[in-house]
HTML snippet that shows the backbone in 3Dmol.js (N, CA, C, O; Angstrom):
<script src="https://3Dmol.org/build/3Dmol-min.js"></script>
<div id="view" style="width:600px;height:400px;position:relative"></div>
<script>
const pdb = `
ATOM      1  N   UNK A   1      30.572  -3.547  21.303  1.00  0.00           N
ATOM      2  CA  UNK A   1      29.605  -2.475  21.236  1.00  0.00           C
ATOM      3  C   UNK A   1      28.229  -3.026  20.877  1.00  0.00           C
ATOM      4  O   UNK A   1      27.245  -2.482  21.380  1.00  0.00           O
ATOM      5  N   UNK A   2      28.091  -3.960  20.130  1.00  0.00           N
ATOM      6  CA  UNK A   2      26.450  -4.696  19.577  1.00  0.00           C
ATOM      7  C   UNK A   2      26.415  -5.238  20.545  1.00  0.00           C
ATOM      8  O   UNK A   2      25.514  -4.816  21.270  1.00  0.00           O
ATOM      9  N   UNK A   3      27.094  -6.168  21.031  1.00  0.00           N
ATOM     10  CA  UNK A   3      26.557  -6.769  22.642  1.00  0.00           C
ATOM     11  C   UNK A   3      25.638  -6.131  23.345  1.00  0.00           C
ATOM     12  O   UNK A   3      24.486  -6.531  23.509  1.00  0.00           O
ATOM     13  N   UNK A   4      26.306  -4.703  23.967  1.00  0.00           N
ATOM     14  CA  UNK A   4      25.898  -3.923  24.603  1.00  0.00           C
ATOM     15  C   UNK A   4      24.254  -3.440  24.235  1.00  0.00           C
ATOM     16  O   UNK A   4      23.175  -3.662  24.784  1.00  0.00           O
ATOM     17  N   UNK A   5      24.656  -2.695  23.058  1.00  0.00           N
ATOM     18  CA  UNK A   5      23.754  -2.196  21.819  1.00  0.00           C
ATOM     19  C   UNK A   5      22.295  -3.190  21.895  1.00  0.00           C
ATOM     20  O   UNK A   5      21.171  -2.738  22.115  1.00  0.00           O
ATOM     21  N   UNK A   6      22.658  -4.756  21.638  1.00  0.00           N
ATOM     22  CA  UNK A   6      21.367  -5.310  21.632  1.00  0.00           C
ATOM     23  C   UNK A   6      20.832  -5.618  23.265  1.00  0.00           C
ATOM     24  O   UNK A   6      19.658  -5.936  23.452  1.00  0.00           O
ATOM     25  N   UNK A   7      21.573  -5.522  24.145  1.00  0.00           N
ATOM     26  CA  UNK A   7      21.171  -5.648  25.016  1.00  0.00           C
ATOM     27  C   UNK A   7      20.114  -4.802  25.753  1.00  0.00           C
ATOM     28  O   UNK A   7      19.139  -5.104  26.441  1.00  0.00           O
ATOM     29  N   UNK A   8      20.726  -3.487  25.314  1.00  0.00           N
ATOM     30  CA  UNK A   8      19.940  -1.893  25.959  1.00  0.00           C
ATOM     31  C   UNK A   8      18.595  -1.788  24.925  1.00  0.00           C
ATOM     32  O   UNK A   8      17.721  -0.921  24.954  1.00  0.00           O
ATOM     33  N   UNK A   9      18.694  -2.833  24.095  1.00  0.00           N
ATOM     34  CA  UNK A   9      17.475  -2.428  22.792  1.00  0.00           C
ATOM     35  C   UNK A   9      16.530  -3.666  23.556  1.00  0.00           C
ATOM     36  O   UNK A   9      15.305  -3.553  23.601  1.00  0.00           O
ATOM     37  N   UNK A  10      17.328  -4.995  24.217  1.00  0.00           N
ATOM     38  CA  UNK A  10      16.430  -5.629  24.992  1.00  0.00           C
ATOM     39  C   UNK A  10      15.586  -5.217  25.574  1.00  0.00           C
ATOM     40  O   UNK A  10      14.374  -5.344  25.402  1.00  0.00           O
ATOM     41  N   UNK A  11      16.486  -4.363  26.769  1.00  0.00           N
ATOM     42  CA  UNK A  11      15.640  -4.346  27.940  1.00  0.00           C
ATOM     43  C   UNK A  11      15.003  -3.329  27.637  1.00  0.00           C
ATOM     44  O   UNK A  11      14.051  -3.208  28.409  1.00  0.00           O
ATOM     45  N   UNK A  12      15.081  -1.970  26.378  1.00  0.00           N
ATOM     46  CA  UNK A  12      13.561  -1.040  26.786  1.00  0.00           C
ATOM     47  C   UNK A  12      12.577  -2.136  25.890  1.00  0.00           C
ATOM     48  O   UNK A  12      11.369  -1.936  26.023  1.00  0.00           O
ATOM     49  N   UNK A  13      12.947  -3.186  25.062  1.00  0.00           N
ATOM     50  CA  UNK A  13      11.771  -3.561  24.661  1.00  0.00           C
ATOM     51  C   UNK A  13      10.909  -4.213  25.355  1.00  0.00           C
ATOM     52  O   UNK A  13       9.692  -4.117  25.198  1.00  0.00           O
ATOM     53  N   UNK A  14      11.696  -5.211  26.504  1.00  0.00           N
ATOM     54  CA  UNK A  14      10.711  -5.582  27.628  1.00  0.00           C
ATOM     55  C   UNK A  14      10.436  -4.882  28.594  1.00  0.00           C
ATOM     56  O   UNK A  14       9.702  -5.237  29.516  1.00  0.00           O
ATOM     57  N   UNK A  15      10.978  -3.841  28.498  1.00  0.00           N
ATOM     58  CA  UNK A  15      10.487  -3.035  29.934  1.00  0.00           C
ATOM     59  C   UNK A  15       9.260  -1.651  29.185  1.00  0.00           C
ATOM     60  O   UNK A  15       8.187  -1.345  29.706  1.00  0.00           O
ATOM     61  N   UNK A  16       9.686  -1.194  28.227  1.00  0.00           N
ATOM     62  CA  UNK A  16       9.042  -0.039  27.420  1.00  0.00           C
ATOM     63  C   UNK A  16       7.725  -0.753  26.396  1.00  0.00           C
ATOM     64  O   UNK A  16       6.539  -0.427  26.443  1.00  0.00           O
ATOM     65  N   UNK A  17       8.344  -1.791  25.504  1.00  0.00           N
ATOM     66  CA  UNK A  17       7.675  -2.092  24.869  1.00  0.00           C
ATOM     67  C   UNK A  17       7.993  -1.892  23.592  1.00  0.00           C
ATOM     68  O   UNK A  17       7.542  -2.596  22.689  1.00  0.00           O
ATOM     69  N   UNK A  18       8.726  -1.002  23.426  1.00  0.00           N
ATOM     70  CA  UNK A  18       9.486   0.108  22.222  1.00  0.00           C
ATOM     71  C   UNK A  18      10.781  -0.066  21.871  1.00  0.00           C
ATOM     72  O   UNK A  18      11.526  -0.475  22.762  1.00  0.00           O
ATOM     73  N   UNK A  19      11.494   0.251  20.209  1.00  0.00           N
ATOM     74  CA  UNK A  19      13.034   0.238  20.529  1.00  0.00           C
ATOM     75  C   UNK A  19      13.057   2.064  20.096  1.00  0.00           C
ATOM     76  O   UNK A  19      12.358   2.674  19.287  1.00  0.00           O
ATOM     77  N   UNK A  20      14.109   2.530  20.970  1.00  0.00           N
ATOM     78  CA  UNK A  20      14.420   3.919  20.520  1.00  0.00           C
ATOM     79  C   UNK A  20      15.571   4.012  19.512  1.00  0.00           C
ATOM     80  O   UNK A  20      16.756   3.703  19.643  1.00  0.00           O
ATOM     81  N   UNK A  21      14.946   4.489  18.541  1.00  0.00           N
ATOM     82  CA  UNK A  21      16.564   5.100  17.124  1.00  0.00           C
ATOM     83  C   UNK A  21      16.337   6.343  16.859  1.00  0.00           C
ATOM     84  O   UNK A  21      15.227   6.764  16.533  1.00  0.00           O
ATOM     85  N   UNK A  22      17.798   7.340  17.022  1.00  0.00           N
ATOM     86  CA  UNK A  22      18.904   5.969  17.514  1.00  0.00           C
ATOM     87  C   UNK A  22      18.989   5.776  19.142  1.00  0.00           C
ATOM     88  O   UNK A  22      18.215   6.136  20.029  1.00  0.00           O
ATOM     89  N   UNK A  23      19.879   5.268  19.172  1.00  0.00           N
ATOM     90  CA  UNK A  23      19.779   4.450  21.044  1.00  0.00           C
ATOM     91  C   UNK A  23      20.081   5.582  21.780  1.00  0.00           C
ATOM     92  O   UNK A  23      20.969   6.403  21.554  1.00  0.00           O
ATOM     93  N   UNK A  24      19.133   5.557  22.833  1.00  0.00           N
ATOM     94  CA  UNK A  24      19.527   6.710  24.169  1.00  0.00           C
ATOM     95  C   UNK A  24      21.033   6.662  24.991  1.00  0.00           C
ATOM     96  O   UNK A  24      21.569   7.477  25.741  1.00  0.00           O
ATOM     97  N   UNK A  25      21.462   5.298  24.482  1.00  0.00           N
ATOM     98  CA  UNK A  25      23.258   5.125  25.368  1.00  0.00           C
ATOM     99  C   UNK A  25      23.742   5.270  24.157  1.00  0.00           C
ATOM    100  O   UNK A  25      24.109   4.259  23.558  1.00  0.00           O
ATOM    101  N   UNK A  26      23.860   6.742  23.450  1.00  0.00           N
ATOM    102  CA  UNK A  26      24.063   6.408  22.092  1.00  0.00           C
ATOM    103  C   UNK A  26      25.947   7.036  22.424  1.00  0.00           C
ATOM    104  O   UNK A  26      26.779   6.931  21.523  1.00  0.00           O
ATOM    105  N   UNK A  27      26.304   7.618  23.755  1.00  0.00           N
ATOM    106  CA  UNK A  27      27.768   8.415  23.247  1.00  0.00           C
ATOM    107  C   UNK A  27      28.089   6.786  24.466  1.00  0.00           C
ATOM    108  O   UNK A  27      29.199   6.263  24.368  1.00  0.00           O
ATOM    109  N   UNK A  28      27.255   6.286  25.293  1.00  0.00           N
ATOM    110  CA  UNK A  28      28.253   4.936  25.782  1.00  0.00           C
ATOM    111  C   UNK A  28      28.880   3.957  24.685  1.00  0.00           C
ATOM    112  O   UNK A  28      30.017   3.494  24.778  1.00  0.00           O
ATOM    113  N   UNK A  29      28.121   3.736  23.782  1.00  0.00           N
ATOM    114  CA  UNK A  29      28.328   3.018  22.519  1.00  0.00           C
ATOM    115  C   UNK A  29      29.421   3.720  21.967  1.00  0.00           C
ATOM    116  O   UNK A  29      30.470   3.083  22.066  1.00  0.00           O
ATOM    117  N   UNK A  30      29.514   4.699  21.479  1.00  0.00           N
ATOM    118  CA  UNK A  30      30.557   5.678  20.836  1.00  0.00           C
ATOM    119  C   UNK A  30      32.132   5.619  21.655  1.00  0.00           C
ATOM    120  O   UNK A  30      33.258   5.784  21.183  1.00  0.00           O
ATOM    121  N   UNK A  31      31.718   5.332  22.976  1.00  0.00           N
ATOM    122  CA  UNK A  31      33.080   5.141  23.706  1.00  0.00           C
ATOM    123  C   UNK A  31      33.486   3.657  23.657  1.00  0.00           C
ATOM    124  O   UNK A  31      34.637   3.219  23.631  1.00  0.00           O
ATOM    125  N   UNK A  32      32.309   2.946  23.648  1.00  0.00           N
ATOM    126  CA  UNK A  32      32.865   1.487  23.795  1.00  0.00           C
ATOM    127  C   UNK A  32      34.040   1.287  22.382  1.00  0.00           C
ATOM    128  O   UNK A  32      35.210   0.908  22.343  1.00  0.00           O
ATOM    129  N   UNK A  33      33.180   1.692  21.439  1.00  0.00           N
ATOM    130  CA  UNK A  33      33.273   1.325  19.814  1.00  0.00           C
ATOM    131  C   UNK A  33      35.053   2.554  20.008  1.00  0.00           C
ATOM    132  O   UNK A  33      36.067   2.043  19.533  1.00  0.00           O
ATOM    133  N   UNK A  34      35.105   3.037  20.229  1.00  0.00           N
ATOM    134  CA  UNK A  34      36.634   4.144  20.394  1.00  0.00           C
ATOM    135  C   UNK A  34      37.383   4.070  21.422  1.00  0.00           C
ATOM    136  O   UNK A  34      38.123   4.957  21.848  1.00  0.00           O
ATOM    137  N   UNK A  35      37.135   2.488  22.066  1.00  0.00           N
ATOM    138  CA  UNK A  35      38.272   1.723  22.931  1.00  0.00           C
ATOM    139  C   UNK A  35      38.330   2.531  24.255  1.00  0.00           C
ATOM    140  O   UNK A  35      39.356   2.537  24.936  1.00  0.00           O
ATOM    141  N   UNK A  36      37.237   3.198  24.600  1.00  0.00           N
ATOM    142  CA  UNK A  36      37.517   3.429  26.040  1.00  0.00           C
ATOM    143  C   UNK A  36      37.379   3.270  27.604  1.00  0.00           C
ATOM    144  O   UNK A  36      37.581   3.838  28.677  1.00  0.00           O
ATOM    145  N   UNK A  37      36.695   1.622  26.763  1.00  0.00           N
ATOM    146  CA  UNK A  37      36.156   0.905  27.923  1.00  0.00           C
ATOM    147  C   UNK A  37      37.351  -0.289  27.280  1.00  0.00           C
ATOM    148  O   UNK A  37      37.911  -0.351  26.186  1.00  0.00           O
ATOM    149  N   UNK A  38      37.430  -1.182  28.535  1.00  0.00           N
ATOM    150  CA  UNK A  38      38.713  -2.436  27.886  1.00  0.00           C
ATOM    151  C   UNK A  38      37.511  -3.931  27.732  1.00  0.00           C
ATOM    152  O   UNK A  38      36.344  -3.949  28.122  1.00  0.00           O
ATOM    153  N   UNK A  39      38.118  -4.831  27.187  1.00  0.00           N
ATOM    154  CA  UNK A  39      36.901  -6.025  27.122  1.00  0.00           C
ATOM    155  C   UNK A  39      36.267  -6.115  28.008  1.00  0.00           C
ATOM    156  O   UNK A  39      35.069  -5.932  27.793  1.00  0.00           O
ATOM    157  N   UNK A  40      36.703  -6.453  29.525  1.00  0.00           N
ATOM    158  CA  UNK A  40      36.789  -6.882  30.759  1.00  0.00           C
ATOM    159  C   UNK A  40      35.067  -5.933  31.409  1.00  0.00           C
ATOM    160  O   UNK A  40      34.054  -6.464  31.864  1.00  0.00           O
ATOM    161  N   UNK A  41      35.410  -4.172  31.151  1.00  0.00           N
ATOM    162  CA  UNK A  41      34.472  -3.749  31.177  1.00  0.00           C
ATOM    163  C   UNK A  41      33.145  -3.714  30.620  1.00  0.00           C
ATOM    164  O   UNK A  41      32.059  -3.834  31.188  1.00  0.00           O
ATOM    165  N   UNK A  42      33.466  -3.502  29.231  1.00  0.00           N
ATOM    166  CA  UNK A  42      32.458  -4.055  27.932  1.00  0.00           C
ATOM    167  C   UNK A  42      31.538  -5.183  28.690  1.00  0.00           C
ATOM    168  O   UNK A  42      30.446  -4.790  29.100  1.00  0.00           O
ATOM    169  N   UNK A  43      31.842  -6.348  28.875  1.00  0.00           N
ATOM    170  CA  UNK A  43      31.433  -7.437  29.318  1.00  0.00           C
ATOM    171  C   UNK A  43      30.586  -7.487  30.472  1.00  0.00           C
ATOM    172  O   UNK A  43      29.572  -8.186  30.463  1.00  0.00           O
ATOM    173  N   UNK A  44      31.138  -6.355  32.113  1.00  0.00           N
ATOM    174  CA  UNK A  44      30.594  -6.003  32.503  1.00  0.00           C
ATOM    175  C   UNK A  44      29.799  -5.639  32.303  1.00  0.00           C
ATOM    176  O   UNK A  44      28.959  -6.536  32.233  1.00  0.00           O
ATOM    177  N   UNK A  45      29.257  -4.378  32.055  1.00  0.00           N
ATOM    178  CA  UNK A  45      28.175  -3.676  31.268  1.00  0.00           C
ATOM    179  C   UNK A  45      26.964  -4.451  30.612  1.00  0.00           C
ATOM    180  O   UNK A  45      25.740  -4.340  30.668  1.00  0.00           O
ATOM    181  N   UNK A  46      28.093  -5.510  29.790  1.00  0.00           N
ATOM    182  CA  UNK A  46      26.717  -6.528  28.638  1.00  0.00           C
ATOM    183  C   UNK A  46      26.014  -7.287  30.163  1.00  0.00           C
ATOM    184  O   UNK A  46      24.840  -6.999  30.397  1.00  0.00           O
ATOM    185  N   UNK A  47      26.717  -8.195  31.118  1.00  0.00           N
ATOM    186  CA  UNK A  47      26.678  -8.812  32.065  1.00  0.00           C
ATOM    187  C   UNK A  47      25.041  -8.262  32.806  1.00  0.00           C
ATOM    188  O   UNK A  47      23.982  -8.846  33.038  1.00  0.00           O
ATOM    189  N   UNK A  48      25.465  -7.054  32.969  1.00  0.00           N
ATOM    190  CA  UNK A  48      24.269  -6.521  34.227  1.00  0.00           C
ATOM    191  C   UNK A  48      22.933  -5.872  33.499  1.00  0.00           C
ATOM    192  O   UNK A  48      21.931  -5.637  34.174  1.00  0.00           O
ATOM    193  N   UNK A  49      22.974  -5.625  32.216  1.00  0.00           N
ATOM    194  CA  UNK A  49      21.881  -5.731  31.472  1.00  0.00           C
ATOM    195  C   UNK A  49      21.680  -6.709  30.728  1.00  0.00           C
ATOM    196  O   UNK A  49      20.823  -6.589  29.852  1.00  0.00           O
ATOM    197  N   UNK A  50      22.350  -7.847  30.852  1.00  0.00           N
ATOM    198  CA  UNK A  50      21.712  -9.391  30.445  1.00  0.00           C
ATOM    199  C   UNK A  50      20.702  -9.663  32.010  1.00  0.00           C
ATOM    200  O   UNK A  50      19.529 -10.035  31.966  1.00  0.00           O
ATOM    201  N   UNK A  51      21.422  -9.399  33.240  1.00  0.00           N
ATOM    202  CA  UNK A  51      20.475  -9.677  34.151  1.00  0.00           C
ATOM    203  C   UNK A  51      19.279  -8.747  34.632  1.00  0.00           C
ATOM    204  O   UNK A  51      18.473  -8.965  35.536  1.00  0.00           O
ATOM    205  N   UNK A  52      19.391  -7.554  33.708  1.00  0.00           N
ATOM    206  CA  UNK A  52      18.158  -6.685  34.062  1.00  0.00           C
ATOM    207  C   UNK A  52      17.163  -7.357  32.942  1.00  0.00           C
ATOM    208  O   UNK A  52      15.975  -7.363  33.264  1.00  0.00           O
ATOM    209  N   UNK A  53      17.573  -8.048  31.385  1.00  0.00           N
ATOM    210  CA  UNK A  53      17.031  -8.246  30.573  1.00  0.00           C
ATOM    211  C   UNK A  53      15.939  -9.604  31.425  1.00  0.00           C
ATOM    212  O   UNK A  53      14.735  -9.537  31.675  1.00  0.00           O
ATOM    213  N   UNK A  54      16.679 -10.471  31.637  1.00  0.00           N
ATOM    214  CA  UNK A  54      16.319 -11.805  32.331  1.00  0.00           C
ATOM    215  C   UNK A  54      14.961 -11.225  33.730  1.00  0.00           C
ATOM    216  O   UNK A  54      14.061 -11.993  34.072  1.00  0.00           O
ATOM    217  N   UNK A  55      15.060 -10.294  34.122  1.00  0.00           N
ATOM    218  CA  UNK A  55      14.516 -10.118  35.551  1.00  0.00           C
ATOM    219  C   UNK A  55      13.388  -9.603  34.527  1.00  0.00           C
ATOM    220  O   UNK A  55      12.383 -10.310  34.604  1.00  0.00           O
ATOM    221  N   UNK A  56      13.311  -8.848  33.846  1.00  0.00           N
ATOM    222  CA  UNK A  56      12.338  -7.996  32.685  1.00  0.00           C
ATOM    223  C   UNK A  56      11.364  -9.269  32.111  1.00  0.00           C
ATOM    224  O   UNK A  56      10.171  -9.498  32.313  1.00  0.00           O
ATOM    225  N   UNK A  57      12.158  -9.838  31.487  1.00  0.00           N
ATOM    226  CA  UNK A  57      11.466 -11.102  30.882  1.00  0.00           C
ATOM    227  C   UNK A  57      10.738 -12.016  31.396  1.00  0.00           C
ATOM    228  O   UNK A  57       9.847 -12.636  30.815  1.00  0.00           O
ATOM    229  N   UNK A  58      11.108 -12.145  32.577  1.00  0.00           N
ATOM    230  CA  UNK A  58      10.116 -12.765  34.004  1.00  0.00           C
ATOM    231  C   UNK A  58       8.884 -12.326  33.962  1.00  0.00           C
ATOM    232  O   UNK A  58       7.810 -12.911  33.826  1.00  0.00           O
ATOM    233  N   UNK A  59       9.234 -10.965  34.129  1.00  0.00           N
ATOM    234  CA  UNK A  59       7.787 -10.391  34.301  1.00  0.00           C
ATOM    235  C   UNK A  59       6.753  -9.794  33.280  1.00  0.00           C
ATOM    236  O   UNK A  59       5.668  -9.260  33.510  1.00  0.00           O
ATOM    237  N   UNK A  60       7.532 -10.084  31.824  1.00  0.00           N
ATOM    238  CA  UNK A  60       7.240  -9.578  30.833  1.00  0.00           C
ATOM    239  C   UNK A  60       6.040  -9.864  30.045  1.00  0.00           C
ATOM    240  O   UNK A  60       6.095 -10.931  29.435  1.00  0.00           O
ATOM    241  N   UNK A  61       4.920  -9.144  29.898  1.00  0.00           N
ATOM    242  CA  UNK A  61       3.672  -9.795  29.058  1.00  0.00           C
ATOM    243  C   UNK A  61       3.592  -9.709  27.709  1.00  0.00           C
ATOM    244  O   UNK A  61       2.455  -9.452  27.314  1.00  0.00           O
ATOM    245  N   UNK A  62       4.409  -9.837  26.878  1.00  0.00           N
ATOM    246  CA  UNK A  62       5.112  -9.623  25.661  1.00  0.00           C
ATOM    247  C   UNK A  62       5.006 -11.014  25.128  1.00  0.00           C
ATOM    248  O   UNK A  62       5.590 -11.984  25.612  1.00  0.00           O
ATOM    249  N   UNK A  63       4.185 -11.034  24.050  1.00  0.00           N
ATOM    250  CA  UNK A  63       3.790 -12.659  23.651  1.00  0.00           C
ATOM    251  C   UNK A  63       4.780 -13.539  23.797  1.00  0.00           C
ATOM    252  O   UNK A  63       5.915 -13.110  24.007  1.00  0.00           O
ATOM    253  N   UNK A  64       4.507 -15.084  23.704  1.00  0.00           N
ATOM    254  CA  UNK A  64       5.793 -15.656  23.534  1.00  0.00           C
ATOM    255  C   UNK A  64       6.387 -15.656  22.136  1.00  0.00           C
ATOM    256  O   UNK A  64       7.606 -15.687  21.967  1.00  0.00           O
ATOM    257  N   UNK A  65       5.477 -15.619  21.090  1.00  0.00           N
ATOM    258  CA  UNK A  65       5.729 -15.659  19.716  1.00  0.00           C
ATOM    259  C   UNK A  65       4.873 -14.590  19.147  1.00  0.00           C
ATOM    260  O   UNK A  65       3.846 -14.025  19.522  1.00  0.00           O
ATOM    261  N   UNK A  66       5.941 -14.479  17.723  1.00  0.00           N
ATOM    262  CA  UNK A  66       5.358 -13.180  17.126  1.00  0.00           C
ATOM    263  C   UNK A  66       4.351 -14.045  15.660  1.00  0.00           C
ATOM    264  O   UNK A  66       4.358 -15.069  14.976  1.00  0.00           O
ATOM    265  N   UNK A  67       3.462 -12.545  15.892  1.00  0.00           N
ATOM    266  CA  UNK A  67       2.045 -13.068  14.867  1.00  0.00           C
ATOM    267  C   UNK A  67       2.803 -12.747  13.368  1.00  0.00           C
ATOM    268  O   UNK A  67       3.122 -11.633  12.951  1.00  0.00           O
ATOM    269  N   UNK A  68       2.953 -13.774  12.836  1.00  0.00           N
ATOM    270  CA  UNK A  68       3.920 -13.346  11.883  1.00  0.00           C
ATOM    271  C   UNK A  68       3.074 -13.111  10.474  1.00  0.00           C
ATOM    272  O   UNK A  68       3.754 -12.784   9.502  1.00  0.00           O
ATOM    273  N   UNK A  69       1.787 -13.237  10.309  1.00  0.00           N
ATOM    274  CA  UNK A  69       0.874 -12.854   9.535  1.00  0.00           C
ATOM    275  C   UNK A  69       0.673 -11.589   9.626  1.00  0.00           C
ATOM    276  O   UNK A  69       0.433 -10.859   8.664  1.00  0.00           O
ATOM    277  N   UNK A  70       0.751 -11.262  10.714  1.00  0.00           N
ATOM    278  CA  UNK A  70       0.743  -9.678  10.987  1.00  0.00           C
ATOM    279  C   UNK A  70       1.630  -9.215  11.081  1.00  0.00           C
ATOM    280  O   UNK A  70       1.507  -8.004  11.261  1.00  0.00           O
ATOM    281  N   UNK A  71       3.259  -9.802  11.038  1.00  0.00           N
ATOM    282  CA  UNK A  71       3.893  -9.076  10.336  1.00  0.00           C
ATOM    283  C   UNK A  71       4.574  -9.038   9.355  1.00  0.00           C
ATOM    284  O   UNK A  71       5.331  -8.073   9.250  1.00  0.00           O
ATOM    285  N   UNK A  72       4.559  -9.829   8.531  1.00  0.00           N
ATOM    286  CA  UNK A  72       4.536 -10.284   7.144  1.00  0.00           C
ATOM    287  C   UNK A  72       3.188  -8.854   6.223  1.00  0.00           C
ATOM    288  O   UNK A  72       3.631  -8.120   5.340  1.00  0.00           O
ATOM    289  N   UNK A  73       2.129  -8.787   6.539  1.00  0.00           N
ATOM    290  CA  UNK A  73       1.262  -7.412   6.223  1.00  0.00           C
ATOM    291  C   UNK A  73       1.933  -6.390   6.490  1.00  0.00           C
ATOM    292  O   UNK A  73       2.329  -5.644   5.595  1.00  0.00           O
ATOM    293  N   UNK A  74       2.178  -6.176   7.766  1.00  0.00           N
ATOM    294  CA  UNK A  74       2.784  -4.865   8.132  1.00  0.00           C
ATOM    295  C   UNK A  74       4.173  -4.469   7.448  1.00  0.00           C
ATOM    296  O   UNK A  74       4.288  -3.267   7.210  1.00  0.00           O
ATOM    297  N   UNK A  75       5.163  -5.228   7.123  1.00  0.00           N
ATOM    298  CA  UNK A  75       6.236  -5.060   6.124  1.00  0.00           C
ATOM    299  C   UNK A  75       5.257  -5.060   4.823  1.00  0.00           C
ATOM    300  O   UNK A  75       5.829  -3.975   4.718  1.00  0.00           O
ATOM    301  N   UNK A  76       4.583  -5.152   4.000  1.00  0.00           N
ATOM    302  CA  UNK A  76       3.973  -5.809   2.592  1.00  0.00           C
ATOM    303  C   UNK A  76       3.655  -4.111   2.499  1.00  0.00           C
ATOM    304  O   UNK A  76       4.056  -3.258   1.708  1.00  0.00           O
ATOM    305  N   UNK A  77       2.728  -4.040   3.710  1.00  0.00           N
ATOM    306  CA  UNK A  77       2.421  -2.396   3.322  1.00  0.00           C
ATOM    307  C   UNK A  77       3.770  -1.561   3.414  1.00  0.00           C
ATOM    308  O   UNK A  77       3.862  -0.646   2.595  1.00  0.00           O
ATOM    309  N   UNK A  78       4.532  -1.693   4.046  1.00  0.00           N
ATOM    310  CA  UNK A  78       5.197  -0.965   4.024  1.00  0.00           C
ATOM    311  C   UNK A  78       6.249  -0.360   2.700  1.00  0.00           C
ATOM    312  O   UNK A  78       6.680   0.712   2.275  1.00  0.00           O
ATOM    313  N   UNK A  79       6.320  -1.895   2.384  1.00  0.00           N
ATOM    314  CA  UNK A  79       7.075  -1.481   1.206  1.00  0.00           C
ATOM    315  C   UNK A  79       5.885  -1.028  -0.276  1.00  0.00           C
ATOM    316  O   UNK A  79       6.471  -0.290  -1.068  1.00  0.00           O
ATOM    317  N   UNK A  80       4.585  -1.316  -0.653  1.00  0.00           N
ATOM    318  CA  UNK A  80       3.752  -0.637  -0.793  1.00  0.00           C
ATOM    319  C   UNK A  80       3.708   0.803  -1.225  1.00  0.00           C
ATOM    320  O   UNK A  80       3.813   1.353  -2.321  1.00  0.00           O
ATOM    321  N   UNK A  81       3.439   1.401   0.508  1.00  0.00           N
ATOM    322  CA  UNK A  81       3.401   2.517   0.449  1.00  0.00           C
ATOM    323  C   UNK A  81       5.146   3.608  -0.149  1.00  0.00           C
ATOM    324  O   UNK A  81       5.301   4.630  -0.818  1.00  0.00           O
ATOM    325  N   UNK A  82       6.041   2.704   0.518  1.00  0.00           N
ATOM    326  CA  UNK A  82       7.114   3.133  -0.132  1.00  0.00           C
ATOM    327  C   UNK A  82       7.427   3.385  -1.897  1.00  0.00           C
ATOM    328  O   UNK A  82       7.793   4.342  -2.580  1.00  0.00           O
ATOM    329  N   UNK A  83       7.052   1.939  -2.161  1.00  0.00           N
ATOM    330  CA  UNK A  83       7.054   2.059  -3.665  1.00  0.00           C
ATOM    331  C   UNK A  83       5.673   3.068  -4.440  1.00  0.00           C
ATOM    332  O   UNK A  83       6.017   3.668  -5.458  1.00  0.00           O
ATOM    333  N   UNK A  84       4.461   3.218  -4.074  1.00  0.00           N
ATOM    334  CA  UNK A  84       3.840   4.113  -4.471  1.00  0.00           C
ATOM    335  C   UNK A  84       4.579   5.731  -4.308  1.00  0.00           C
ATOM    336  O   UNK A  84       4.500   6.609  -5.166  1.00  0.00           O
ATOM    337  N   UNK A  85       5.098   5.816  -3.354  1.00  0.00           N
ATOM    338  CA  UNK A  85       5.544   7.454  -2.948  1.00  0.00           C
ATOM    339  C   UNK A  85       6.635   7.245  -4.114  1.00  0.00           C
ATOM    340  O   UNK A  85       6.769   8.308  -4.720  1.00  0.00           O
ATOM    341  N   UNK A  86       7.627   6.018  -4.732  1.00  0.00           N
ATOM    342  CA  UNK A  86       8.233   7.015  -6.149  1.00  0.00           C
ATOM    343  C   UNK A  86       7.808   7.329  -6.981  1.00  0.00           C
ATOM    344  O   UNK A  86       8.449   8.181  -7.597  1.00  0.00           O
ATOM    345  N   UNK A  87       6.511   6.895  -7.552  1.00  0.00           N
ATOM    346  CA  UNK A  87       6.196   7.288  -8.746  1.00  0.00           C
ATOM    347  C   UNK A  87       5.682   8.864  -8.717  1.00  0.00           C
ATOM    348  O   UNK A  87       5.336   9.420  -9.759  1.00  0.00           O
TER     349      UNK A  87
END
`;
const viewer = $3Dmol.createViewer("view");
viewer.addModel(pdb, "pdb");
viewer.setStyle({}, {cartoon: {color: "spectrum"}});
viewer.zoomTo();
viewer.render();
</script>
């Protein structure tokens, strides 16, 4: 089911840009995870969105590396603003 799961979170991130939560294949997941797909299929499935991921990534303008100063800030505030909202 995470196979799957990170895979579909791949491809809207290279294709969208975005991850959606929770996941839009959220009752395919629910069937995988409650055995109603067999490995064989599962695999399938991971298989053809590993190659939509790969065809995505080709064309993808999505840095090669992440600005990690910027996001190292962007978590800092976050937790921040979190910890100000208990008091």
């Amino acid at each position: 089911m995470h196979y799957v799961r990170l895979l579909g979170e791949c491809r809207e991130l290279l294709g969208e840009h975005k991850v959606t939560l929770p996941r839009p294949e959220k009752e395919l997941l629910i069937d995988i995870r409650s055995g109603k797909y067999t490995q064989d299929q599962v695999f399938e499935i991971g298989d053809g969105l590993a190659r939509e991921c790969g065809q995505l990534l080709e064309k993808s303008d999505l840095p090669d590396a992440v600005d990690a100063e910027l996001l190292s800030r962007q978590i800092a505030d976050a937790y921040q603003y979190h910890w100000r909202a208990l008091k």
